[in-house]
PDB file with one MODEL, atoms N, CA, C and O in Angstrom:
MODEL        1
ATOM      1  N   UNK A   1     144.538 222.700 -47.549  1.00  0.00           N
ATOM      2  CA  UNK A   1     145.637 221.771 -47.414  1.00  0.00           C
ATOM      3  C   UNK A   1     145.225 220.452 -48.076  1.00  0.00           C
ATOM      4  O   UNK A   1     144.088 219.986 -48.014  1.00  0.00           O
ATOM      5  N   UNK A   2     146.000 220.037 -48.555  1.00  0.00           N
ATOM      6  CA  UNK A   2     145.842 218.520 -49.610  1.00  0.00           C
ATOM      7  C   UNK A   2     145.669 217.728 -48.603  1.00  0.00           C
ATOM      8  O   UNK A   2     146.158 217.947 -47.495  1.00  0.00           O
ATOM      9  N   UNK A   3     144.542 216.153 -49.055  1.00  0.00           N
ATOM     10  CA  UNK A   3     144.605 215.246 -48.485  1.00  0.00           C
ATOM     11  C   UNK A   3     145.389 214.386 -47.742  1.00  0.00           C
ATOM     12  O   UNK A   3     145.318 213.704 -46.720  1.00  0.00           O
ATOM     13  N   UNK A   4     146.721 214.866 -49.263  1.00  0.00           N
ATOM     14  CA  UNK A   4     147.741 213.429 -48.713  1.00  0.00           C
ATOM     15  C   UNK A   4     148.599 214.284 -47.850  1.00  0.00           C
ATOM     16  O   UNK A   4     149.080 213.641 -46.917  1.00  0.00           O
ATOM     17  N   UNK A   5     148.906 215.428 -47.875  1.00  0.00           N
ATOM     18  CA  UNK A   5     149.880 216.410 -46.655  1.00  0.00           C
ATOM     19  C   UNK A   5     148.823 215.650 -45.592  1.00  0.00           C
ATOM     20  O   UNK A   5     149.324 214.722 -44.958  1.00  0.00           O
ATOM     21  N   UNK A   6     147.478 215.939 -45.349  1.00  0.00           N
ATOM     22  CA  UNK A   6     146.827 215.521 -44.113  1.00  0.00           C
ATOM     23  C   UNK A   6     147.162 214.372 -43.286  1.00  0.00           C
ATOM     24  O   UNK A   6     147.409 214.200 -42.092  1.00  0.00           O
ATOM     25  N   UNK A   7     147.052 213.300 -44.821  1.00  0.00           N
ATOM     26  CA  UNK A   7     147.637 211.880 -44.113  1.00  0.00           C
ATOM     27  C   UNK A   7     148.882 211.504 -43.911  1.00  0.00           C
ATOM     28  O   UNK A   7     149.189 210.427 -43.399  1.00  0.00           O
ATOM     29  N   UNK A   8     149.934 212.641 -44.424  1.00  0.00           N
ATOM     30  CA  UNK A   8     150.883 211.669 -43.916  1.00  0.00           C
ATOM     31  C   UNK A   8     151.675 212.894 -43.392  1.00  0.00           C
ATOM     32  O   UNK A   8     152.763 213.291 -43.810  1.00  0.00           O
ATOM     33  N   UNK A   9     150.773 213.517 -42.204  1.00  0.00           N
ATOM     34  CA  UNK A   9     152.119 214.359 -41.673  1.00  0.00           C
ATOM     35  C   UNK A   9     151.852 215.874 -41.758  1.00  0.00           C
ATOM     36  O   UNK A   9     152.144 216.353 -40.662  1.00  0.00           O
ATOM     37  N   UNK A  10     151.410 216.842 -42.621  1.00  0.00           N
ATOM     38  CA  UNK A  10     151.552 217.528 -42.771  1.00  0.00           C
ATOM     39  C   UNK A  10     150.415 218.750 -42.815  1.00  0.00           C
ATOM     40  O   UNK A  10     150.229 219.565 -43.718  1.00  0.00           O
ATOM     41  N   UNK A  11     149.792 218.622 -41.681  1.00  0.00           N
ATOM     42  CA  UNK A  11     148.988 219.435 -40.911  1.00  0.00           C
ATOM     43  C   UNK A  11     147.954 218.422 -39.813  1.00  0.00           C
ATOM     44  O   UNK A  11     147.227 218.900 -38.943  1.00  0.00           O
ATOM     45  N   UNK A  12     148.095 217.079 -40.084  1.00  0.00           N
ATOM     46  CA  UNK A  12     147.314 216.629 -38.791  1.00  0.00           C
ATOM     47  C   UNK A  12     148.775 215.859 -37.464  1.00  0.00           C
ATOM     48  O   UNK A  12     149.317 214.754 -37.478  1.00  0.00           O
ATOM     49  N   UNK A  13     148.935 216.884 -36.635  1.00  0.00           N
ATOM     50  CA  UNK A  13     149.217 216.436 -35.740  1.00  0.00           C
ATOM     51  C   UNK A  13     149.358 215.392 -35.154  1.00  0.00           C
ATOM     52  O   UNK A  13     150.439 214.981 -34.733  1.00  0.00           O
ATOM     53  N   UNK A  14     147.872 214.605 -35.009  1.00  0.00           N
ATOM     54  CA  UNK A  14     147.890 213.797 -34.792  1.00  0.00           C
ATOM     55  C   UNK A  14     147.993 212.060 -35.546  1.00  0.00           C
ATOM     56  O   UNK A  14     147.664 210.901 -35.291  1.00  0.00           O
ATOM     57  N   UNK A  15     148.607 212.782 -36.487  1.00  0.00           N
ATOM     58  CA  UNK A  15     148.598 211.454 -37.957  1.00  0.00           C
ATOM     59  C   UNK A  15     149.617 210.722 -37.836  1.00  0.00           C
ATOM     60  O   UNK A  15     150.403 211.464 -37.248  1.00  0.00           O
ATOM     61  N   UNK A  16     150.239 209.549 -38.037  1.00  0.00           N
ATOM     62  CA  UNK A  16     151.055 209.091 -37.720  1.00  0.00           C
ATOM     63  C   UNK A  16     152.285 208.911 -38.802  1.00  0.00           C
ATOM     64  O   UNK A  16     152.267 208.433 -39.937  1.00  0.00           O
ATOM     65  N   UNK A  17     153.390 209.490 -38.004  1.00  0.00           N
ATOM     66  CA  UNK A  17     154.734 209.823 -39.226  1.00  0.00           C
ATOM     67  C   UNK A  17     154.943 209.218 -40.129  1.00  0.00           C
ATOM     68  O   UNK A  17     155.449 209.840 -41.063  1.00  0.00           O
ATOM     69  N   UNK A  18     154.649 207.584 -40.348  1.00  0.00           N
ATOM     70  CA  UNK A  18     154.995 206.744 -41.086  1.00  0.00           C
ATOM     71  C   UNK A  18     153.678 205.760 -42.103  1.00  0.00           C
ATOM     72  O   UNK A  18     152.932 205.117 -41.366  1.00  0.00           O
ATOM     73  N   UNK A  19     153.420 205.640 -43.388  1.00  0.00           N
ATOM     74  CA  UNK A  19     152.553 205.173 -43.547  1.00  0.00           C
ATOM     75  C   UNK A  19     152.881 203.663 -44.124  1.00  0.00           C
ATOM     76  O   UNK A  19     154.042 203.480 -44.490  1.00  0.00           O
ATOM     77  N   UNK A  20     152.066 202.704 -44.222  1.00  0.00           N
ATOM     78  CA  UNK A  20     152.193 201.705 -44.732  1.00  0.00           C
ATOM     79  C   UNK A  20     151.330 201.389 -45.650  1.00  0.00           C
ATOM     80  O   UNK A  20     150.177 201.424 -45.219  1.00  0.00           O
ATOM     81  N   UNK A  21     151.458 200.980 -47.164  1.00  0.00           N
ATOM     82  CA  UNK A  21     150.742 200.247 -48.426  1.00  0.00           C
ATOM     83  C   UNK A  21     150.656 199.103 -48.793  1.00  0.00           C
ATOM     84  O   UNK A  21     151.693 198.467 -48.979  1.00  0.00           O
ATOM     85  N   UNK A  22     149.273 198.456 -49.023  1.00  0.00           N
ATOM     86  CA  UNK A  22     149.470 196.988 -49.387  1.00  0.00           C
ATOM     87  C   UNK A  22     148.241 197.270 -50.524  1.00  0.00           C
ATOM     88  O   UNK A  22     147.478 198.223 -50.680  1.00  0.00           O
ATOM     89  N   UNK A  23     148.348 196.475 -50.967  1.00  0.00           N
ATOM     90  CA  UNK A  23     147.736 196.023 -52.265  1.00  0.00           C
ATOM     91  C   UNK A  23     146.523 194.568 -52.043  1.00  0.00           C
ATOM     92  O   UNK A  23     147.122 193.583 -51.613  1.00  0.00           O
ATOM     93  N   UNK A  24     145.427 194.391 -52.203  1.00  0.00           N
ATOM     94  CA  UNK A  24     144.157 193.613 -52.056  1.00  0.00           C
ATOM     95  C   UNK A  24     143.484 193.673 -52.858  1.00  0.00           C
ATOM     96  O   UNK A  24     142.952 194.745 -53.146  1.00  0.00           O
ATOM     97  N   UNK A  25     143.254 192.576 -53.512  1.00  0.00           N
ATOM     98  CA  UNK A  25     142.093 192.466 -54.535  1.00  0.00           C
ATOM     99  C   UNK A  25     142.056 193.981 -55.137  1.00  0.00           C
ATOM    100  O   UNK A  25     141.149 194.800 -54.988  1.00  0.00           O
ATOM    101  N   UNK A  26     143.214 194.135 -55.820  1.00  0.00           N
ATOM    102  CA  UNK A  26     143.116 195.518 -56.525  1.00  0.00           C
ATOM    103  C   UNK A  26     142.997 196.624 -56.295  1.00  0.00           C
ATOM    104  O   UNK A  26     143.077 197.521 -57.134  1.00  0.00           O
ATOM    105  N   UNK A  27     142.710 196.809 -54.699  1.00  0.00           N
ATOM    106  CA  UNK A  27     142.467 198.293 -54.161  1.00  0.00           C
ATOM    107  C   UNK A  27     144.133 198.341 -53.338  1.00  0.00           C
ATOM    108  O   UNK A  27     144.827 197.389 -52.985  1.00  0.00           O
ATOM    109  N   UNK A  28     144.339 199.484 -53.248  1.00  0.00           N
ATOM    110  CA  UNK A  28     145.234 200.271 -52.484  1.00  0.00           C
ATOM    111  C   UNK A  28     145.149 200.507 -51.087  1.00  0.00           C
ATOM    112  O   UNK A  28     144.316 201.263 -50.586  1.00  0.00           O
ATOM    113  N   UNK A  29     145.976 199.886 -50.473  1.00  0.00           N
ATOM    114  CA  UNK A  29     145.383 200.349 -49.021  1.00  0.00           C
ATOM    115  C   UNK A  29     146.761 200.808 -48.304  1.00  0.00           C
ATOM    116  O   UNK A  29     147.855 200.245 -48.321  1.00  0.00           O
ATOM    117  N   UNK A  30     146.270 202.291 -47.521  1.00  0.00           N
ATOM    118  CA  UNK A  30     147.512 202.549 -47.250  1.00  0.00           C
ATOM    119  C   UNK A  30     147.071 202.688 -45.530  1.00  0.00           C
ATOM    120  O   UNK A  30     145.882 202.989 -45.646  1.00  0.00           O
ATOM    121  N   UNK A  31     147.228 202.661 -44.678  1.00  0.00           N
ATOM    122  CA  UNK A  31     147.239 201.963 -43.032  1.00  0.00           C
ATOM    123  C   UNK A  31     147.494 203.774 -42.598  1.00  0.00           C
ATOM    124  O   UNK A  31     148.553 204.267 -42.986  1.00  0.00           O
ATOM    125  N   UNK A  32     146.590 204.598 -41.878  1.00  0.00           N
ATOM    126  CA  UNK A  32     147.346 206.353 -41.591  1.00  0.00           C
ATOM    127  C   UNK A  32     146.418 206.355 -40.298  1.00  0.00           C
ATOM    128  O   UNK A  32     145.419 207.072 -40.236  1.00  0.00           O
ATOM    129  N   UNK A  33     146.886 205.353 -39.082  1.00  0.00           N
ATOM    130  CA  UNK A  33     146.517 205.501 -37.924  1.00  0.00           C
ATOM    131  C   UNK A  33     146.714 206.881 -37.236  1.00  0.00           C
ATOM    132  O   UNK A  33     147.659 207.583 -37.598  1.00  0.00           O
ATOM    133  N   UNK A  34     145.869 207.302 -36.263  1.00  0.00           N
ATOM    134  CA  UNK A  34     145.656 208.325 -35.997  1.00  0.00           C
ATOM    135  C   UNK A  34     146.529 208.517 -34.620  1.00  0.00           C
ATOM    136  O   UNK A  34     146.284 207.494 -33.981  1.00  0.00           O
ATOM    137  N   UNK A  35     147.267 209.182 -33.990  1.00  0.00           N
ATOM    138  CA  UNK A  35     147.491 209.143 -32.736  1.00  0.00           C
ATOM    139  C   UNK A  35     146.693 209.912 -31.769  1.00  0.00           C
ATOM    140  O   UNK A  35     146.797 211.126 -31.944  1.00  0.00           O
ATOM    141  N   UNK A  36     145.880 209.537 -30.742  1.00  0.00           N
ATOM    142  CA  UNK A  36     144.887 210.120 -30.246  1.00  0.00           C
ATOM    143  C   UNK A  36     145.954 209.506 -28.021  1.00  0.00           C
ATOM    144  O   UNK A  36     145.905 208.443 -27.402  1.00  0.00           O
ATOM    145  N   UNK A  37     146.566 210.653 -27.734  1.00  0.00           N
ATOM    146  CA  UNK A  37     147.136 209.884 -27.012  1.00  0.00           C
ATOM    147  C   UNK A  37     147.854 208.850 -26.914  1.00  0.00           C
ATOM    148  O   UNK A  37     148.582 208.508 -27.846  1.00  0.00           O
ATOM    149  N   UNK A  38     147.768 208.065 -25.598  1.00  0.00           N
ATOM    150  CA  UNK A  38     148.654 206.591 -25.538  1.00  0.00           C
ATOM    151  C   UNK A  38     148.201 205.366 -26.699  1.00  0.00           C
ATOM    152  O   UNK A  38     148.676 204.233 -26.632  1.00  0.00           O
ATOM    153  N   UNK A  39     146.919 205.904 -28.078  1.00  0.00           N
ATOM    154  CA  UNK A  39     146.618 204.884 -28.543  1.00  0.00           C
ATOM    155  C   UNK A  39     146.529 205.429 -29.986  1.00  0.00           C
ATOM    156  O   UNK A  39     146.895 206.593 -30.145  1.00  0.00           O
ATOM    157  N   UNK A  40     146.040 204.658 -31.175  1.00  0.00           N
ATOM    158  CA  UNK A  40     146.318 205.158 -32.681  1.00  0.00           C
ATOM    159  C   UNK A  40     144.558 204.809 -32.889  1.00  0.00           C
ATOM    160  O   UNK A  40     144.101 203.674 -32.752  1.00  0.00           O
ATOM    161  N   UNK A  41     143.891 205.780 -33.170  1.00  0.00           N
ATOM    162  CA  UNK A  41     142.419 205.453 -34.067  1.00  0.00           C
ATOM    163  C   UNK A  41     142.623 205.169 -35.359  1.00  0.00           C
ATOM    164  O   UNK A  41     143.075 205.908 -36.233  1.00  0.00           O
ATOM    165  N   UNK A  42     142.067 203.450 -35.471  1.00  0.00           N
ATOM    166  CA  UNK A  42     141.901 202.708 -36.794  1.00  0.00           C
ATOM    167  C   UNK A  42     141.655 204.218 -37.696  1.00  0.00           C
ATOM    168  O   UNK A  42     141.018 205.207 -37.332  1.00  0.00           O
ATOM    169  N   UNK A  43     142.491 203.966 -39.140  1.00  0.00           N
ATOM    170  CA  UNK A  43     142.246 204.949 -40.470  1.00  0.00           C
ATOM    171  C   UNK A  43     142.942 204.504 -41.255  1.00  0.00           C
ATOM    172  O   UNK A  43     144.109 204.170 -41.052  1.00  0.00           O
ATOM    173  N   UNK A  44     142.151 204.397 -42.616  1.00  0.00           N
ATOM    174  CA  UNK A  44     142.854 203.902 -43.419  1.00  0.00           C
ATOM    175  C   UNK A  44     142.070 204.620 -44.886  1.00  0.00           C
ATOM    176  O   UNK A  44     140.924 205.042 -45.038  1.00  0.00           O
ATOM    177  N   UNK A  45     143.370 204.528 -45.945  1.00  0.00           N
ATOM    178  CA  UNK A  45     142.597 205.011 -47.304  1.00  0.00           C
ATOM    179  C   UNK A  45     142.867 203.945 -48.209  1.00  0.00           C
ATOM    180  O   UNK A  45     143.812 203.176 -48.385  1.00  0.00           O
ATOM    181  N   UNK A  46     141.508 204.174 -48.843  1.00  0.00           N
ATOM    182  CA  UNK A  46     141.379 202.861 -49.630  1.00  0.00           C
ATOM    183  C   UNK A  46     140.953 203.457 -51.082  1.00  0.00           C
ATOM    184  O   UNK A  46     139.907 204.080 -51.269  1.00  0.00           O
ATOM    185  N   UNK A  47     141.987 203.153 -52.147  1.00  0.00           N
ATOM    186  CA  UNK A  47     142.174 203.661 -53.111  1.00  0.00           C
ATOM    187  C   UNK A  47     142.158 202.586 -54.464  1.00  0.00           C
ATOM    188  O   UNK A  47     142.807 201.541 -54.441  1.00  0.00           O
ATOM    189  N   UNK A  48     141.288 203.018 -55.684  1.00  0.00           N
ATOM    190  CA  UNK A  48     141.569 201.943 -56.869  1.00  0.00           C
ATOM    191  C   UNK A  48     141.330 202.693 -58.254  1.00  0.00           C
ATOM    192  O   UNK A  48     140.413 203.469 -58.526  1.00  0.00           O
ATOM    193  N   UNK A  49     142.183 202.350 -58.910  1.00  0.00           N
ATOM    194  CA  UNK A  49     142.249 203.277 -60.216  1.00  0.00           C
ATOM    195  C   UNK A  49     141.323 202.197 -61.274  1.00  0.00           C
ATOM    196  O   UNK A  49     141.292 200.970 -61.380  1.00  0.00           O
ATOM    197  N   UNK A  50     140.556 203.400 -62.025  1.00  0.00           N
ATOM    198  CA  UNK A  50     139.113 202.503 -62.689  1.00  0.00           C
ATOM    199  C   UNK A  50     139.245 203.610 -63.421  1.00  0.00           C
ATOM    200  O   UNK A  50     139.127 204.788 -63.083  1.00  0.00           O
ATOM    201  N   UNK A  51     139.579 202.979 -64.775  1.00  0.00           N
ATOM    202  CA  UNK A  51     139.274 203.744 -65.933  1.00  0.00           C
ATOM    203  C   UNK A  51     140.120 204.974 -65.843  1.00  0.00           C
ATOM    204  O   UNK A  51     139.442 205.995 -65.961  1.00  0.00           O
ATOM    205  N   UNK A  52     141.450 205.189 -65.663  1.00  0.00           N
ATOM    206  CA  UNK A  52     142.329 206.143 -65.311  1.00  0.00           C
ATOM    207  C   UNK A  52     142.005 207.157 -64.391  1.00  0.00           C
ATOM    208  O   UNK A  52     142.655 208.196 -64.505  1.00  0.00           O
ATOM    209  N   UNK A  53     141.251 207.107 -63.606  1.00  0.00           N
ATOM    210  CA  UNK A  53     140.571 207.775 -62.389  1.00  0.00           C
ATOM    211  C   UNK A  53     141.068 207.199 -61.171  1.00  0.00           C
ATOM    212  O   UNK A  53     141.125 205.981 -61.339  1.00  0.00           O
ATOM    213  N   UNK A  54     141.382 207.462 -60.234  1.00  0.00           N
ATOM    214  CA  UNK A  54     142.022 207.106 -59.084  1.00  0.00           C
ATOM    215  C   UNK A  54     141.010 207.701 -58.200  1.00  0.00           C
ATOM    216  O   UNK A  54     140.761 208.892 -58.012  1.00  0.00           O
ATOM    217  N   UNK A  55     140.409 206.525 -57.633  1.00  0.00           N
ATOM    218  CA  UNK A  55     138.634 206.563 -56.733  1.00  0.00           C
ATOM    219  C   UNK A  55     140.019 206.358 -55.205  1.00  0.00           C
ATOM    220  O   UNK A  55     141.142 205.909 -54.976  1.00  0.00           O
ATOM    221  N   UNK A  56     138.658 207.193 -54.450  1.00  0.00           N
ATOM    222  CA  UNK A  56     139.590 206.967 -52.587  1.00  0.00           C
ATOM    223  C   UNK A  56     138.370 207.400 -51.921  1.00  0.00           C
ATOM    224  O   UNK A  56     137.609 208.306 -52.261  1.00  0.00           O
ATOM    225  N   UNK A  57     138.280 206.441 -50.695  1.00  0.00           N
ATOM    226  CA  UNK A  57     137.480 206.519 -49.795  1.00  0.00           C
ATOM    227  C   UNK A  57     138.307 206.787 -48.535  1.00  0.00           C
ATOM    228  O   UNK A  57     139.336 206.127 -48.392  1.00  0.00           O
ATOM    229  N   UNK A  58     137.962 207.695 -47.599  1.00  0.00           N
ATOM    230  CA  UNK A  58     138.716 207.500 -46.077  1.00  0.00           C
ATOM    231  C   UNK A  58     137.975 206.734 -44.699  1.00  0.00           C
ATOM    232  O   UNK A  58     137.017 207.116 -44.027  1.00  0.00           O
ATOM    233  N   UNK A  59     138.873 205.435 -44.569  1.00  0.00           N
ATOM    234  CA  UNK A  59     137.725 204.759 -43.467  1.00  0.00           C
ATOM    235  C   UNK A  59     138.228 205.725 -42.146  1.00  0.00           C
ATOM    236  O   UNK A  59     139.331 206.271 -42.164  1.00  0.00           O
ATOM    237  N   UNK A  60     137.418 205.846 -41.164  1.00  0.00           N
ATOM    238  CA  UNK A  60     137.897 206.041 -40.080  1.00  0.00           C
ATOM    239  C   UNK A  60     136.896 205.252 -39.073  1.00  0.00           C
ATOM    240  O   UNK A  60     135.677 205.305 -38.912  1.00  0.00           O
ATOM    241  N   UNK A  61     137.730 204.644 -38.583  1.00  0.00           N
ATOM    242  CA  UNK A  61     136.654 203.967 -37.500  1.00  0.00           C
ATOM    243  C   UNK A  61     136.819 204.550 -35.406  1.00  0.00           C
ATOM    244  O   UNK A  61     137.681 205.276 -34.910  1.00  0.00           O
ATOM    245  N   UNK A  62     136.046 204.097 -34.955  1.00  0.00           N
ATOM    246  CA  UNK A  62     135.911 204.385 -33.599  1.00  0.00           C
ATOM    247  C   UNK A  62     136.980 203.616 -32.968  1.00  0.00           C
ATOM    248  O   UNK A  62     137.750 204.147 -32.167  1.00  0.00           O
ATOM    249  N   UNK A  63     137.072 202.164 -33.359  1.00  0.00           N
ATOM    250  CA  UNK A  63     138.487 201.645 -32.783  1.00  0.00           C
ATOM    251  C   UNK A  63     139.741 202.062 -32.443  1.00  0.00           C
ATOM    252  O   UNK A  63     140.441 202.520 -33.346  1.00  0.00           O
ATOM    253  N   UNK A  64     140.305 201.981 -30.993  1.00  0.00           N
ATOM    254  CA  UNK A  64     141.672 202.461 -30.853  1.00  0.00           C
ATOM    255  C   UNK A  64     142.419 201.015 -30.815  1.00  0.00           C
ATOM    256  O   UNK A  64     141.859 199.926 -30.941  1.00  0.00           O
ATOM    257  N   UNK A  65     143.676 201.226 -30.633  1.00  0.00           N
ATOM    258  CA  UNK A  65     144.888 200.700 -30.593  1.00  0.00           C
ATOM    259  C   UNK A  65     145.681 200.679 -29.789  1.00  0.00           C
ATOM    260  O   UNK A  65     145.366 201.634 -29.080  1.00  0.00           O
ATOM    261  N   UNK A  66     146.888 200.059 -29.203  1.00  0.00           N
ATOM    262  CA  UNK A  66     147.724 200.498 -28.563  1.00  0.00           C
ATOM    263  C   UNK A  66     148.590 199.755 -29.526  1.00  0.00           C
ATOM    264  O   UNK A  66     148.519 198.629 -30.018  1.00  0.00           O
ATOM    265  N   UNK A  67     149.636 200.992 -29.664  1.00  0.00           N
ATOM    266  CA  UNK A  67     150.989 200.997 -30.106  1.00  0.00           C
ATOM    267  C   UNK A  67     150.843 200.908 -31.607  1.00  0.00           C
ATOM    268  O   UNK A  67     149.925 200.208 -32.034  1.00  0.00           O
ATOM    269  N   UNK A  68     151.569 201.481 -32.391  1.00  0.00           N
ATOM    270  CA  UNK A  68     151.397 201.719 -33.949  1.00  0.00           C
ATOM    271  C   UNK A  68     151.531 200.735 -34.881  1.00  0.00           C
ATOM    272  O   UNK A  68     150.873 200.756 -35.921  1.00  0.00           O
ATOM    273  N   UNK A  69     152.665 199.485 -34.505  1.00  0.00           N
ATOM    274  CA  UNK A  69     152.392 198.528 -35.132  1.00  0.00           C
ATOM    275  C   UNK A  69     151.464 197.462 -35.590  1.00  0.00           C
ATOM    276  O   UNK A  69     151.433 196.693 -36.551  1.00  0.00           O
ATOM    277  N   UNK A  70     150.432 197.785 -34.155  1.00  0.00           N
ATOM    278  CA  UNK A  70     149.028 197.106 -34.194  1.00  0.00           C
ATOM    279  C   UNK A  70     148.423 197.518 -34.273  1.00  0.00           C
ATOM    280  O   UNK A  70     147.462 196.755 -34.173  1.00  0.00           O
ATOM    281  N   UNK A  71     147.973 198.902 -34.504  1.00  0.00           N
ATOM    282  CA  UNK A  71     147.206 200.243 -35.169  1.00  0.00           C
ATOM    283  C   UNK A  71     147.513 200.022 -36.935  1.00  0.00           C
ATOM    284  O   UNK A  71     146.611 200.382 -37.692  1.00  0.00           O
ATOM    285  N   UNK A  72     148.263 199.674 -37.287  1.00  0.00           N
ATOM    286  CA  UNK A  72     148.646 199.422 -38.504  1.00  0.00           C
ATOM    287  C   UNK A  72     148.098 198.086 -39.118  1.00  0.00           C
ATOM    288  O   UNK A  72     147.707 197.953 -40.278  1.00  0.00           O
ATOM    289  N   UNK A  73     148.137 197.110 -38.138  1.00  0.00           N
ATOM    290  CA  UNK A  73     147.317 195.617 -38.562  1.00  0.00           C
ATOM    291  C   UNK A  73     145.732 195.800 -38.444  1.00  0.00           C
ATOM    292  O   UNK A  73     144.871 195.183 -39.071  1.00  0.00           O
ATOM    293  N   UNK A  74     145.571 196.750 -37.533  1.00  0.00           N
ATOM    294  CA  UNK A  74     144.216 196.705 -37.514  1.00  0.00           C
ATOM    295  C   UNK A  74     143.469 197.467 -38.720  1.00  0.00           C
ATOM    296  O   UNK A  74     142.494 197.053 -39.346  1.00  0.00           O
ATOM    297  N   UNK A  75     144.298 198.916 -38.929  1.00  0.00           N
ATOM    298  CA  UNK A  75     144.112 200.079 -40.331  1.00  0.00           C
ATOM    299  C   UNK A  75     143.581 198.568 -41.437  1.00  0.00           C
ATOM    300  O   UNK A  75     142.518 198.421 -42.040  1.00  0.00           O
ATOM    301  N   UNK A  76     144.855 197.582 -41.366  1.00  0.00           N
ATOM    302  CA  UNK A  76     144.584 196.517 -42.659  1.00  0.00           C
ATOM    303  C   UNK A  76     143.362 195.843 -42.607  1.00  0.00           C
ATOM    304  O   UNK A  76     142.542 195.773 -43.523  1.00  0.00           O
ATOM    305  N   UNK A  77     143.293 195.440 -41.696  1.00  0.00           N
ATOM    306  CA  UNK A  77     142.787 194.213 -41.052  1.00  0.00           C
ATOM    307  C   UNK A  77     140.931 195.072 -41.732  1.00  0.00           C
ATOM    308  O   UNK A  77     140.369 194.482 -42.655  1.00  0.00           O
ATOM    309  N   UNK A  78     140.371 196.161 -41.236  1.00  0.00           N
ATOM    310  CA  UNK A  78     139.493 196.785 -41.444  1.00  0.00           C
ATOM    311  C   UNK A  78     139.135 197.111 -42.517  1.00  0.00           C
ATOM    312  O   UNK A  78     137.946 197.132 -42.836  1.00  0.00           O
ATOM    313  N   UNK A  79     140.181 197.459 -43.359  1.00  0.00           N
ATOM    314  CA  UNK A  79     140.238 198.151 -44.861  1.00  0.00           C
ATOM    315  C   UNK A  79     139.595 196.810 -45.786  1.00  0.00           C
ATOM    316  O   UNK A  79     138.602 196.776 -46.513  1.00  0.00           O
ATOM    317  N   UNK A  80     140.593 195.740 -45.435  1.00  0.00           N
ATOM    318  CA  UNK A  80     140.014 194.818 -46.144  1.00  0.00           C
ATOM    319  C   UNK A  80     138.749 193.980 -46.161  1.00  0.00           C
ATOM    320  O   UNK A  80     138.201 193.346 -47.063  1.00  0.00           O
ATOM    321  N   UNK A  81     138.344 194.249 -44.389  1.00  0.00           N
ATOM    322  CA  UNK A  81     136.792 193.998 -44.011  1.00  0.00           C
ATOM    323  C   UNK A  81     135.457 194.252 -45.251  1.00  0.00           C
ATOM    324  O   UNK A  81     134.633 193.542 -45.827  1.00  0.00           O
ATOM    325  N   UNK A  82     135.900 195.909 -45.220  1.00  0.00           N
ATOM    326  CA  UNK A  82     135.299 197.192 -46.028  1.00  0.00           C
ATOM    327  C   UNK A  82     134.906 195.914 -47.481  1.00  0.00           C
ATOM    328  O   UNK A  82     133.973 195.154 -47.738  1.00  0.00           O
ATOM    329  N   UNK A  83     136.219 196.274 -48.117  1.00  0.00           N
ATOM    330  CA  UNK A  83     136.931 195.923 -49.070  1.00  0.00           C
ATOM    331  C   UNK A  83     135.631 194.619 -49.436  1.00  0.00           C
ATOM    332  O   UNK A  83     134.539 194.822 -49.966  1.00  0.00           O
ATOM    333  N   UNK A  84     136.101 193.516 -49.033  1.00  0.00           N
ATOM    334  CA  UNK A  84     135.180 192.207 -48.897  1.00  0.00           C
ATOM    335  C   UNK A  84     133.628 192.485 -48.979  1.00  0.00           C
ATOM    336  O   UNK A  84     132.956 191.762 -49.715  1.00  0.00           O
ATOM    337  N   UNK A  85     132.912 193.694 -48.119  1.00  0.00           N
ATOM    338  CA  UNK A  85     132.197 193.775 -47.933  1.00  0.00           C
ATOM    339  C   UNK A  85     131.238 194.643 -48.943  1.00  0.00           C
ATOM    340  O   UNK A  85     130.012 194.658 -49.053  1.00  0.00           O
ATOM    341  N   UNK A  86     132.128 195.262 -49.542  1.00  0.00           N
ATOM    342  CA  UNK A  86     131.467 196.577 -50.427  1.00  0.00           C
ATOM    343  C   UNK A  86     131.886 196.624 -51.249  1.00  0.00           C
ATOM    344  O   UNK A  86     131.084 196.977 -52.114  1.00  0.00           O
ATOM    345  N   UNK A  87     133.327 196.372 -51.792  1.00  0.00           N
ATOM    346  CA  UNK A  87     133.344 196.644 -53.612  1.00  0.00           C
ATOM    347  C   UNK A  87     133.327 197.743 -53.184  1.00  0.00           C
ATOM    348  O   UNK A  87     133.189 198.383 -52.141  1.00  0.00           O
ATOM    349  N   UNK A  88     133.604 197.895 -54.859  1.00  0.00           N
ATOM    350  CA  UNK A  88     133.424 199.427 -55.498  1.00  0.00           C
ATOM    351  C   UNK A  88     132.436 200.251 -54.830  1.00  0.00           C
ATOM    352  O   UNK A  88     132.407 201.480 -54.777  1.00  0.00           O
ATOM    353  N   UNK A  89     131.781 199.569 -54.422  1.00  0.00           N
ATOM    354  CA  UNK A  89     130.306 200.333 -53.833  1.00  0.00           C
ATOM    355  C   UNK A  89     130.955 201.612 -52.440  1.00  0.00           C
ATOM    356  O   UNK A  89     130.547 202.665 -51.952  1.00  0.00           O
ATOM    357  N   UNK A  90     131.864 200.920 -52.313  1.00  0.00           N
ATOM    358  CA  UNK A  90     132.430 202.233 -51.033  1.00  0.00           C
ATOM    359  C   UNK A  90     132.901 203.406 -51.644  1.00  0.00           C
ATOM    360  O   UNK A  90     133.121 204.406 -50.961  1.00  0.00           O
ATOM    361  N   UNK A  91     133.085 203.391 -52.908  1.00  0.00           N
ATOM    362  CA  UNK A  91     133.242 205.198 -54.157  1.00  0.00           C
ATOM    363  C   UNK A  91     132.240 205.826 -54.382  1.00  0.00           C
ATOM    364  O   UNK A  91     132.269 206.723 -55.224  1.00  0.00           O
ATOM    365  N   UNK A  92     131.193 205.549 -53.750  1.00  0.00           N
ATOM    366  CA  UNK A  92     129.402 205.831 -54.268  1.00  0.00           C
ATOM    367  C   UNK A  92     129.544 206.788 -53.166  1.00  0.00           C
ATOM    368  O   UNK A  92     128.592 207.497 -52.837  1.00  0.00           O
TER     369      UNK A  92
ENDMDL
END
């Protein structure tokens, strides 16, 4: 089964129906909180096209959430942590 069926719906159960994309310092970030029960586990994919190659890393972190809209700030909020923190270096 393909990645992106995974993330958005289409064999993880627990993935959340709706995704959200923002754009940061050139990477792609699309917010694919997890629903784990009453709460969403931080996940996010972080994507940047280099040299017509389209590089993607999948964060998943231990952090939960309550409620999807703030499962979604946090997906950001993290991605861009990454992001700040690692560069390109998170495609290695």
């Amino acid at each position: 089964m393909s990645l992106l069926r995974k993330l958005f719906g289409g064999g993880n159960k627990g993935a959340a129906s709706e995704a959200s994309t923002e754009i940061y310092e050139g990477f792609r970030i699309t917010a694919t909180p997890v629903a784990e029960g009453n709460t969403y586990r931080v996940s996010a994919l972080i994507e940047k096209d280099v040299d017509g190659e389209t590089l993607s890393h999948q964060l998943i972190r231990a952090d939960t959430v309550q409620g999807l809209e703030e499962a979604q700030k946090a997906c950001f909020r993290k991605a861009k942590q990454v992001i700040d923190e690692q560069g390109e270096r998170i495609f290695r």
